[in-house]
N, C-alpha and C positions, 0 to 999 in steps of 0.2 A: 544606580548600578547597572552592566550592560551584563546579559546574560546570555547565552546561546546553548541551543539544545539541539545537537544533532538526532535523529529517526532514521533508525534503520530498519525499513521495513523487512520484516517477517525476518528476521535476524537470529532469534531465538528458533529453537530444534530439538530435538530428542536424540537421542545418542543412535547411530547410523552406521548398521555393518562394516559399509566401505570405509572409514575411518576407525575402525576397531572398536567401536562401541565409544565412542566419545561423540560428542555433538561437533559442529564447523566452528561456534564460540570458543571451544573445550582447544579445538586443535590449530586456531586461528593466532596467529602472532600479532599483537596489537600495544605495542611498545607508550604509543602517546595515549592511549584510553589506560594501560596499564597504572601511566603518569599519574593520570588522573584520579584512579582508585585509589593511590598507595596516599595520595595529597587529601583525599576525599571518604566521601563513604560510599559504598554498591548497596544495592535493596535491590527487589522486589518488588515490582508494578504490577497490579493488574488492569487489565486493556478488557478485557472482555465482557461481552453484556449477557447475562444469563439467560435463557429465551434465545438467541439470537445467536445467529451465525459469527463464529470469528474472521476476523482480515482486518485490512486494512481500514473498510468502509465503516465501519465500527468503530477502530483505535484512536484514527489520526482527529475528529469530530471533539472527543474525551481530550485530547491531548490538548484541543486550544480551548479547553476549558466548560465544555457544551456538558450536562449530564446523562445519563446514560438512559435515560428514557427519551432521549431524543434522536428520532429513524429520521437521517438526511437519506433521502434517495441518489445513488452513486449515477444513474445514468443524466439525470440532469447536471449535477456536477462535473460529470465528466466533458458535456456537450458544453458549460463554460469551461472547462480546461483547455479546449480544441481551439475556441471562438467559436462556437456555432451557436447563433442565439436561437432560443425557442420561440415560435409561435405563442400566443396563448392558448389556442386548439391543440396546440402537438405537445408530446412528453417525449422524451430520449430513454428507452431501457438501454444499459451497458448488453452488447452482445458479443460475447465470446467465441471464437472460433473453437470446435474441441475436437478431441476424440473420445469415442466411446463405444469399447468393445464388448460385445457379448452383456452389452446393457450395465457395463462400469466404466465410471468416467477413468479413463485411461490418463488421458494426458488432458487437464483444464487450458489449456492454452494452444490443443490443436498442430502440434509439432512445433511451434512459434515459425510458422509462414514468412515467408521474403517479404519487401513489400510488393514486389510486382508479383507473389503470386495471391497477396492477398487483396492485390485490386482485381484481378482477374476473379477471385473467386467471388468476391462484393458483386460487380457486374454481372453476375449466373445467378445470384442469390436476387439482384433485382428485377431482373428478367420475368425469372419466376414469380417474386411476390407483384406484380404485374401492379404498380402504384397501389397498391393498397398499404403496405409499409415500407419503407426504403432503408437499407442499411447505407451509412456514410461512415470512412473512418476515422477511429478512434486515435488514442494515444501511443500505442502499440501496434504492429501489423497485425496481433493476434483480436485485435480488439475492436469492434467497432460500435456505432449508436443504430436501433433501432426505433429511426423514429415512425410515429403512429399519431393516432388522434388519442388526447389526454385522458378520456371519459374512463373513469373507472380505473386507470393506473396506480394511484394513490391508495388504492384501497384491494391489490392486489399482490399479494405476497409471493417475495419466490429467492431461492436461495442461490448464492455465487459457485461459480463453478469451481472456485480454488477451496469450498466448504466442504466440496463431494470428492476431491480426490482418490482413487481407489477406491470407491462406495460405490455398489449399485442407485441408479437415478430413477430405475420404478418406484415412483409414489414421492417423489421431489419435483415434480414439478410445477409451475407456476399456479396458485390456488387465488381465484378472486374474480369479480367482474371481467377484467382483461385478459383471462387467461385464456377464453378460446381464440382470439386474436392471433395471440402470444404461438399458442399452438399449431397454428395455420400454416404462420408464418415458419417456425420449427419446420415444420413439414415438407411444404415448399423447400426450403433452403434445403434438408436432407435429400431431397427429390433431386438435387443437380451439384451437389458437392463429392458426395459419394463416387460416382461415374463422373467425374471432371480431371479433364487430361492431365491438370495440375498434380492431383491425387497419382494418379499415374507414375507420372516422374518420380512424385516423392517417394513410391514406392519401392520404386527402383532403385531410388539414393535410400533404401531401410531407414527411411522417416518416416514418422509416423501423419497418417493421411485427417484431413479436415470431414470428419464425417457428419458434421453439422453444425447450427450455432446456440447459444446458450444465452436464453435471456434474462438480467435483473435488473433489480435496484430500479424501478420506475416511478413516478410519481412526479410530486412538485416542490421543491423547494422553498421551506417555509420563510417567513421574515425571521430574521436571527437578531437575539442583542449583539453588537459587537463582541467579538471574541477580545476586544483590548480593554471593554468596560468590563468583560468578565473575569479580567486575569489582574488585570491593573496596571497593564502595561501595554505600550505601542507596539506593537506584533510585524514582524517581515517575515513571511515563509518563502524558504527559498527551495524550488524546484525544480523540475520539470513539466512538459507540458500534463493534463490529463486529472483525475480525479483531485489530487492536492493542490492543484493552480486555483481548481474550481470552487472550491473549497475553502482557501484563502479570500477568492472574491467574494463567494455568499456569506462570509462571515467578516468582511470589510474590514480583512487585515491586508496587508500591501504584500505585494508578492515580487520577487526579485528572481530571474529565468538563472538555473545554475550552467546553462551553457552546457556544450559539449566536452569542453577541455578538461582535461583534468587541471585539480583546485579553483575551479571556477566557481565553483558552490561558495567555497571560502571565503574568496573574494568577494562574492555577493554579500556574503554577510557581513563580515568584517566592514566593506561601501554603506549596507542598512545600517549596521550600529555606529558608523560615522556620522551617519546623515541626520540620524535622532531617534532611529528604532531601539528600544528598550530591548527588547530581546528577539533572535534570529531563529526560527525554527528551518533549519536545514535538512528537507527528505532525500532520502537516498533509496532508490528502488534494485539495486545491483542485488543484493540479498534475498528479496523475495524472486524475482527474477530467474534465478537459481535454483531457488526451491524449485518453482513449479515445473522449470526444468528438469528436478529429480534430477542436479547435479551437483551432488555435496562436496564434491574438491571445487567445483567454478564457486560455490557459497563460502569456502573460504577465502579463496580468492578476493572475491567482493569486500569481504569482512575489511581482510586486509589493506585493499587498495581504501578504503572508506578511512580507515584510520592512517594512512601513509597520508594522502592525498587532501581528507576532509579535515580530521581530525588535529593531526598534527599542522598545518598550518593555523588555523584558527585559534589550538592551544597558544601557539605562540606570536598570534597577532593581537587578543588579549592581553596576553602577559605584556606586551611592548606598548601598547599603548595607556599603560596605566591608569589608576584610578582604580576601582573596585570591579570585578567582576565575577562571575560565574559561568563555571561549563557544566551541560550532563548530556551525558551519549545512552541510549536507551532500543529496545527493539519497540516496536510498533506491538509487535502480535507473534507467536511462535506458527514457523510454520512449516510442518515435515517434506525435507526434502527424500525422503525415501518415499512417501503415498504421495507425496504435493498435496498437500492438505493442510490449510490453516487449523489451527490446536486453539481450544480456549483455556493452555496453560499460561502462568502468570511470567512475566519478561521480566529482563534484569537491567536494570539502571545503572549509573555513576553520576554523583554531583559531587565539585571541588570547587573549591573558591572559596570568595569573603564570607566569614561566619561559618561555614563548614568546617566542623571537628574531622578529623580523621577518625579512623576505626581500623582497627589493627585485626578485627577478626574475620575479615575478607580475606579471600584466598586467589581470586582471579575472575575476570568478567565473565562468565557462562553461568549457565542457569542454574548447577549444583550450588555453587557458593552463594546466589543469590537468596536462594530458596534455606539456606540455613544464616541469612547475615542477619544481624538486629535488626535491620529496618525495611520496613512494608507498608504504601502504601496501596490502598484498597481501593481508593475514589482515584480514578485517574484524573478526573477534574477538576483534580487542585492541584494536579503535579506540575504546571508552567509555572502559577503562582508559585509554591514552593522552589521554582528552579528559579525563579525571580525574587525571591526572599521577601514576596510581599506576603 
């Protein structure tokens, strides 16, 4: 049976002034997932690990089957997202461009930088860390790798900046062997971000200014079992560049680029489960995106274009090519587009397909109805398998 699970990062929300107190789910129009539920059943996922920071770097790990006491570190992942291979000396922290005013992280993403203003800022930020650590970028403009010598990264802990949205960051920051490093380099990069003519402009265009960068998820990437011996099936993640590419590679599923086009994701998948992949795992980052934006009409936007664009092709490139299969569309992690802050509330699913009863007591994809449907699961680790009916 061919199965396919679309990932909407950071999808799920809390209900949101500027939409009237409804969530982006609640007020999002999604005609082919609707399909789906009314064919299927919606639940209740939980994504989150107790201890530990919500997002994505957590969720998507549980999703291809990994248990939840397993910390992949996002910056080495992410540095195979890029192609940038590591040394065995160097480790990659994820470093975030941010703002953060009056000692709260204001904006986790740093006004989301052009990318020529976020080469220029890399260039001032290397200047300054003077070869001792080098920022290279990342997958985002807002995003780059902070690489360093390995010693002690694995065994230093420190939290994502899309954790802290709105929360003050005294007494968050990086705790472990690497953290004076860590902190140097903070320092430095505040020292020439602040006063950089970049900052400046943006000022002027009332964007919000790069007031320095945000280091995590360090460490090394452990040997993984297959994430396809863990589910039971041949795995394709289809993405884009950056932590979920890397991620698919350290976990020795095959990975298919969704291109820039719109329904390109779809096609990608619909080409993997042609070619012999048992199930498609298709990430979508437009949603979380959004959030951390602190733009809940652009989040529904995304919703929407995800389910026009993702969704509904797929639905119906399944249905045509016969034989048995399964869909489920699900968010990654909840995450407040008013604070920009990943939530460690539980997400809301749909599976339809072969052997899937329907259920008449769902009311619509968002996270009220999930949170009262009959079905819940708890371990997200067996939610592929389960979307696989193995």
């Amino acid at each position: 049976m061919k199965a396919c699970l679309v990932v909407l990062l950071g999808a799920a929300d809390r209900p949101h002034p500027a939409l009237r107190g409804e969530t982006p789910l609640q007020r999002a129009r999604v005609p082919n997932v609707e399909a789906l539920r009314r064919a299927g059943r919606l639940g209740s996922l939980r994504t989150a690990v107790a201890g530990r920071s919500p997002g994505f770097e957590a969720a998507l790990p549980r999703l291809l089957g990994y248990p939840a006491d397993l910390v992949l570190p996002a910056g080495p992942l992410e540095s195979l997202g890029v192609g940038r291979a590591l040394r065995a000396d160097e480790t990659a922290f994820v470093a975030d461009f941010v703002t953060v005013l009056e000692g709260v992280m204001a904006d986790p993403t740093g006004g989301r930088p052009r990318e020529a203003e976020a080469s220029l800022l890399r260039d001032a930020v290397n200047a300054a860390l003077a070869g001792e650590a080098r920022l290279e970028a990342g997958s985002r403009p807002w995003r780059s790798l902070l690489l360093l010598a390995a010693e002690g990264a694995d065994r230093t802990r420190s939290e994502a900046p899309h954790a802290l949205g709105g929360l003050p960051v005294a007494g968050r920051e990086p705790e472990g062997p690497a953290a004076a490093r860590l902190a140097e380099a903070v320092r430095r990069a505040g020292s020439v971000l602040g006063p950089h003519e970049v900052n400046s402009v943006r000022l002027d265009l009332r964007e919000n200014p790069v007031t320095g960068i945000w280091p995590w998820g360090g460490g090394r990437v452990p040997a993984l079992e297959p994430a396809s011996e863990r589910v039971g099936a041949r795995i394709v993640v289809v993405s884009g560049p950056g932590y979920a590419r890397g991620l698919a590679e350290a976990a020795g599923c095959e990975h298919a680029d969704a291109g820039p086009e719109e329904g390109g994701a779809a096609e990608a998948a619909l080409r993997a489960l042609e070619g012999g992949a048992d199930l498609a795992v298709v990430v979508l980052s437009g949603p979380l995106e959004a959030s951390l934006a602190g733009d809940p009409s652009r989040k529904v936007q995304e919703i929407e274009r995800a389910d026009g664009g993702v969704v509904g092709p797929l639905r119906a490139g399944l249905a045509a090519r016969g034989g048995e299969w399964r869909m489920a569309v699900c968010a990654d992690a909840a995450v407040s587009s008013e604070h920009r802050r990943a939530l460690p509330d539980p997400v809301p699913f749909v599976l339809a397909g072969a052997g899937v009863p329907p259920s008449r007591r769902a009311t619509g994809f968002h996270e009220e109805a999930a949170r009262t449907s009959d079905l819940t699961v708890e371990e997200a680790a067996d939610f592929a398998a389960y979307v696989t009916g193995r």
